[in-house]
Every structure is written in C-alpha cells, then in structure tokens.
C-alpha positions as CSV (number, residue, x, y, z in Angstrom):
1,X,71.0,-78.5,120.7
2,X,74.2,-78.2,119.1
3,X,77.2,-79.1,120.2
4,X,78.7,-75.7,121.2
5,X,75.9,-74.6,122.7
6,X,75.2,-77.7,124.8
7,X,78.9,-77.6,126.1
8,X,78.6,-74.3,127.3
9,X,75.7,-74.4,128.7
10,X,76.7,-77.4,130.5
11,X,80.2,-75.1,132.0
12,X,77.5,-72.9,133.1
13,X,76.0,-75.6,135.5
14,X,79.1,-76.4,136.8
15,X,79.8,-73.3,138.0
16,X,76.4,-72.8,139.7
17,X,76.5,-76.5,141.3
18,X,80.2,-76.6,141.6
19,X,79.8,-80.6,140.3
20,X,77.4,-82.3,138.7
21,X,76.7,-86.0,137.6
22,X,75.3,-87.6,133.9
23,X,72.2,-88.2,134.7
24,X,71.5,-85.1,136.4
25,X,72.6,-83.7,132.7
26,X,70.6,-85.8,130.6
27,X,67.3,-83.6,132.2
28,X,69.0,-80.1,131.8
29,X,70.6,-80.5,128.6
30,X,68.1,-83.1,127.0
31,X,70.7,-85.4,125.7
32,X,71.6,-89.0,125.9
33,X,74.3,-89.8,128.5
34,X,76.2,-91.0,125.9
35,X,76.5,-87.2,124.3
36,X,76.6,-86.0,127.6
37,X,79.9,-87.9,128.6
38,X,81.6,-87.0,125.2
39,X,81.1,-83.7,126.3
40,X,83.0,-84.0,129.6
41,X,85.6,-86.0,127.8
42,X,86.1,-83.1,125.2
43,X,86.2,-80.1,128.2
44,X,88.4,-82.2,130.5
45,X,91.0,-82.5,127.8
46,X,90.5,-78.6,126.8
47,X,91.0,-78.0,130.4
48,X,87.4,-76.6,131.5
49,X,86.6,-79.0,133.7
50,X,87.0,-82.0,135.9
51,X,85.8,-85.4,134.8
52,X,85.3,-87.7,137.6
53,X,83.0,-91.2,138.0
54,X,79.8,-90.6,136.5
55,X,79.6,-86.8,136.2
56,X,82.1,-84.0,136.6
57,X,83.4,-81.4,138.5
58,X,83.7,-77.8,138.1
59,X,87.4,-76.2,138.0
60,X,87.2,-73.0,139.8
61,X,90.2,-70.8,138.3
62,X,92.9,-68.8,140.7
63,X,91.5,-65.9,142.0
64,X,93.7,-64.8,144.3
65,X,92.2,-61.3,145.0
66,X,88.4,-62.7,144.3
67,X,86.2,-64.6,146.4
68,X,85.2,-68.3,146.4
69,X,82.4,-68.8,144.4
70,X,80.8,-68.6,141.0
71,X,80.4,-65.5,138.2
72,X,77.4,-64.0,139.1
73,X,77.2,-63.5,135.5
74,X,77.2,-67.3,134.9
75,X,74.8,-68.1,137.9
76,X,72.3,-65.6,136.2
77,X,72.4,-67.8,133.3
78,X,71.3,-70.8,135.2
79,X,67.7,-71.8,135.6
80,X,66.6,-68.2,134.9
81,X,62.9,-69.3,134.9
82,X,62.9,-70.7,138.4
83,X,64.9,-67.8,140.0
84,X,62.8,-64.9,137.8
85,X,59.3,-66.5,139.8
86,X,61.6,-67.0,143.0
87,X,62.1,-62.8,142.9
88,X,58.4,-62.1,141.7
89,X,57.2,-63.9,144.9
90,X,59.8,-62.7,147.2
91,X,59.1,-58.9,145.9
92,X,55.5,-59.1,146.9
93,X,56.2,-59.6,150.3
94,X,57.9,-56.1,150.6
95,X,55.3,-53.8,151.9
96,X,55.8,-49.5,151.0
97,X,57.4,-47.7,153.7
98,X,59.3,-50.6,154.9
99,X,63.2,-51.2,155.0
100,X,64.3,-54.3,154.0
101,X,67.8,-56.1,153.1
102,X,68.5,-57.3,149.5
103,X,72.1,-59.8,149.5
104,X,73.9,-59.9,147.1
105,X,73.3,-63.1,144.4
106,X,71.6,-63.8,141.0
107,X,68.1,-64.6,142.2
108,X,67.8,-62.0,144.7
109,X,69.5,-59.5,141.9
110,X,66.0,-59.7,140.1
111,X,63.7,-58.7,142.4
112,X,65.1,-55.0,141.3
113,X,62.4,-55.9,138.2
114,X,59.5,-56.2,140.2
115,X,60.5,-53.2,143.1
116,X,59.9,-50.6,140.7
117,X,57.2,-49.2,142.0
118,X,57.7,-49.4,145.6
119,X,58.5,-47.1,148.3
120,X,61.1,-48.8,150.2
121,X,64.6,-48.1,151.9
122,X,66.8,-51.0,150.7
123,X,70.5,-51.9,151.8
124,X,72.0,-53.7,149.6
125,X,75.6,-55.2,149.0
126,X,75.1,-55.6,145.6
127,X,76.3,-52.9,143.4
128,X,74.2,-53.8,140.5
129,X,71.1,-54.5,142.2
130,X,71.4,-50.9,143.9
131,X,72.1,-49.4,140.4
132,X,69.2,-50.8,138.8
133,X,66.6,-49.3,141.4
134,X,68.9,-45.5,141.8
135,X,68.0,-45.6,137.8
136,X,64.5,-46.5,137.4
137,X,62.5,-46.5,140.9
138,X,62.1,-44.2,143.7
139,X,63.2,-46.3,146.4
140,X,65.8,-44.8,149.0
141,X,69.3,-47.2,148.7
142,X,71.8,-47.6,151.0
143,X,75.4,-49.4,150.7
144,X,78.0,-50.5,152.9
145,X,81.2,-49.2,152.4
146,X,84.1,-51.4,151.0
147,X,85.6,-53.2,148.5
148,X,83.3,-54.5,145.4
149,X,84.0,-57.7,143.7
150,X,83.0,-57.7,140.1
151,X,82.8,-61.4,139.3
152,X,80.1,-61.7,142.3
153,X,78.4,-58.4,142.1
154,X,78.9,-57.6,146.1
155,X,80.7,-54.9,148.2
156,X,82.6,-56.8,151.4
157,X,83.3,-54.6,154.2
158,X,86.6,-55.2,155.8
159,X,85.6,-53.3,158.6
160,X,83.8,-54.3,161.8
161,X,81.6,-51.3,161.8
162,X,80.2,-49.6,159.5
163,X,77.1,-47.9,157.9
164,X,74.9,-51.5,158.7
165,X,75.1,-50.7,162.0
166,X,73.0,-47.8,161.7
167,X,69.7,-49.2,159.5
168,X,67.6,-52.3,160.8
169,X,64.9,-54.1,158.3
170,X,62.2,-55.7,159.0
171,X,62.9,-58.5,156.6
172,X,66.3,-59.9,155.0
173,X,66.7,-61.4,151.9
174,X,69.4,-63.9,151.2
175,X,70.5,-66.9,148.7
176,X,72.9,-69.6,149.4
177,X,75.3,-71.6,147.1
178,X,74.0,-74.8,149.1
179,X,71.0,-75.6,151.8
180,X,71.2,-78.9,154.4
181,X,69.9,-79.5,157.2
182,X,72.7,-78.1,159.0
183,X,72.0,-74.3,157.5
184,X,72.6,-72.2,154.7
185,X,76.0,-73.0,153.2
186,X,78.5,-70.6,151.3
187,X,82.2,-71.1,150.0
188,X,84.0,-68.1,151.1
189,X,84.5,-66.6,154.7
190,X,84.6,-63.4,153.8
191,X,80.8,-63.8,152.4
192,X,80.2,-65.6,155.6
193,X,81.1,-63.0,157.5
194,X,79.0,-60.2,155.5
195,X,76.0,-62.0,155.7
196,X,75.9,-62.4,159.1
197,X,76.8,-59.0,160.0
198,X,73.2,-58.1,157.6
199,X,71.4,-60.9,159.4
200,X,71.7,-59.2,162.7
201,X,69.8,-55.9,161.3
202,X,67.1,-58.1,159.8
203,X,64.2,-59.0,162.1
204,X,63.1,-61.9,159.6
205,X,65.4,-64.1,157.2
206,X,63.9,-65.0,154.1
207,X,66.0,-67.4,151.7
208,X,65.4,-67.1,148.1
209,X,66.9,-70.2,146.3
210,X,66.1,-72.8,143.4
211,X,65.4,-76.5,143.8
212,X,69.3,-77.2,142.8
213,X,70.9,-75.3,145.8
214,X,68.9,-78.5,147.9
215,X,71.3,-81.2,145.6
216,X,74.5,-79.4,145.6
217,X,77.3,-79.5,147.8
218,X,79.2,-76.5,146.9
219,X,80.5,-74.5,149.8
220,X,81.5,-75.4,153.5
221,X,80.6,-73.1,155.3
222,X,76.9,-72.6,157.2
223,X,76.4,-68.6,157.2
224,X,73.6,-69.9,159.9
225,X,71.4,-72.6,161.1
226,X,67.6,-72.9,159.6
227,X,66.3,-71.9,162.9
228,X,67.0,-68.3,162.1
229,X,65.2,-69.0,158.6
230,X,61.0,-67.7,159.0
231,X,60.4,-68.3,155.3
232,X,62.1,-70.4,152.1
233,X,61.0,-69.5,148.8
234,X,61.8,-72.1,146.3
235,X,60.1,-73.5,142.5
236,X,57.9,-76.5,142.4
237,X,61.1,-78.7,141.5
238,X,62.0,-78.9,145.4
239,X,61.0,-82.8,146.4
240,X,58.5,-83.0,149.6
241,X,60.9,-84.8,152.0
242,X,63.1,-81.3,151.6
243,X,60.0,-79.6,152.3
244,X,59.1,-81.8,155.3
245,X,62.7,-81.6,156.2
246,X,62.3,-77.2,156.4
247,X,58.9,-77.5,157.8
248,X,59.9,-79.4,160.7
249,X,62.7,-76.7,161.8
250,X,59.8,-74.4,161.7
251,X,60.2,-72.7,157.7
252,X,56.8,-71.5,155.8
253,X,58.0,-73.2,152.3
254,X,56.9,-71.1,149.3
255,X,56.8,-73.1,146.0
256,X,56.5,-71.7,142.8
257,X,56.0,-72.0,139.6
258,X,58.7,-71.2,137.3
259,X,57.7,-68.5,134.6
260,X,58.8,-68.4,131.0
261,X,61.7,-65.5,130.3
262,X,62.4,-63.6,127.3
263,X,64.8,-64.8,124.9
C-alpha cells in the first residue's frame, strides 16, 4: 500500500474509533509499526491528527452548528465488509407488512440494499437511507420533522413531539459509536436524545455494530442500558468474553461473516 493511500486510510479509522493505537494499525493497514508511526509523525505535524504514546488520536474539527461525531461518509469507508454482512443479516429479520425503525448510521444505512423487495413501513431519521428506498422499493417511509445534518446523514427533532409519536414498530434498529457493559454509548446529546425518543416506539431493540465499536472509547454518553437490547448483531471478529459479557445481560449475539464488497 502506498504511502498516500495508507495515510488516509489510516485518518479514516480515526474518525470511526475516535483513537487508535500501533499495533491495532499494523492488522488494518498491513504494515510494520515502524511505517505505521512515521505515518502519525507525518499527520501530527500536517495537523490531522493527534499523536500520543503508542498510537494516536483523532482531531475532531469545530463544528459549531454540527453534531459530535464522525462523517458518515468516512464511517462508510471503514470495514465495509463487516458492516455490508451486519445489514444483510439484520434485513432478514424484517418480516412484509411490518413497521420497523431504521437509525440513522453507516451500517444500518445499508440495509436499504437488501429492503428492496419488502413491504414494510419504515421511520427513519436518516435522509439518505429514506431516499434510497422512496427511489427503488415500494416500501411506505416516514420521517421526523427537523433539522438534517449532512456530515451524519440524520434529521434531529428539536421538538418534544412530533410525527414519532404517532407510529410504533415492532423492531428498532440502531448502531452505536461505542458498546460497554454499561450500554450503548454515543458522543453527542442531541443524538442521545433522538434515539431514545425512537426506542420508546420500538417494541424490540436490535443493535447493528462491528467488532471495533466493542474496543473503542469514543463517546460518553449511554443512549441506554443492554437490558433494553433483545438482539446484537456483530461479524465473527467480536472476541467470546464480549459475547459472554452480552449473553449474560440476556442479548441473542448474531455473528457473521464479513462478505467481500465491490471495488
């Protein structure tokens, strides 16, 4: 991998895991750790990063009118494989006639691929995600009303009530920028608050995210505790003491395998 290529690639992790450490690079990037700090030492002084002992750290820029958190657009990019098999799973558990909830984020973004031929009603805060199934499926989409936020893809009500109040779904689904034992864990209140106002229309939460979201500690905020969770849907890299960890507070784990995407 080039050097251009590896560096960017590498941002793009950063932004997904907020920071990050050598070793964990050396896997992903399949270079030595020697390459791989040169290439923190080069971004730190270009200002793209943080470099701190052993790894580095992600430098979130000013967004004072955005939310906390990263580019959808740049999340996408991360471990597409694992999150494309993540969606495929999650999509067959929709059933025709049903109403579910699709959050927005980049893994639950592409199960619009594999809903195509369903008959569902789907709420959705994600703009693109409802976009993609108005133009090529049949299923009935609803919105919430508010303000969209382009670098994340969602629309945040600032209102208490609105049109959520008026659909309930038999199932939810939801990613996380981080999972603990405490919960599901996001960055920005105003996400926080969105999610949970979806979670109380959803008879059963099921959490779509990749083996990462178990390692990383971006975020600070639990949207809610794993109790609420019925089902986790993961890829084969999640270790079994995580597993054993979700099972005990009750969570069907779902791993898959990740599946190959098109250049």
């Amino acid at each position: 991998m080039i050097n251009h290529t590896r560096r960017k690639k590498l941002l793009r992790i950063l932004a997904e895991r907020g920071n990050v450490t050598v070793t964990e690079l050396e896997g992903v990037l399949s270079a030595s750790a020697a390459t791989i700090r040169r290439d923190i030492t080069v971004l730190a002084t270009g200002g793209q990063l943080v470099k701190v002992h052993g790894g580095a750290q992600h430098l979130a820029p000013d967004k004072p009118d955005g939310l906390v958190g990263s580019n959808f657009w740049e999340s996408t990019a991360v471990y597409p494989e694992r999150k494309r098999a993540i969606a495929r799973r999650a999509a067959q558990m929709c059933l025709n006639g049903e109403t579910v909830i699709i959050n927005g984020g980049s893994t639950t973004h592409m199960m619009a691929e594999y809903l195509i031929d369903s008959q569902l009603t789907i709420l959705t805060n994600s703009f693109l995600t409802a976009h993609e199934l108005l133009t090529r499926s049949r299923n009935e989409i609803l919105l919430p009303g508010g303000k969209v936020y382009r670098e994340q893809n969602v629309i945040v009500s600032p209102f208490e009530n609105d049109v959520i109040q008026n659909h309930y779904a038999s199932k939810m689904f939801i990613g996380a920028a981080a999972v603990s034992p405490l919960g599901l864990i996001e960055g920005d209140p105003l996400l926080v608050r969105a999610e949970i106002k979806l979670m109380k229309q959803a008879d059963e939460l099921i959490v779509l995210v990749d083996s990462s979201k178990f390692k990383s500690r971006r975020g600070g905020l639990i949207v809610c505790p794993l109790s609420r969770v019925r089902m986790l849907i993961t890829d084969n890299g999640v270790t079994a003491e995580t597993i054993e960890m979700l099972q005990g507070q009750g969570i069907e784990v779902v791993a898959v395998d990740a599946e190959p995407v098109a250049p």
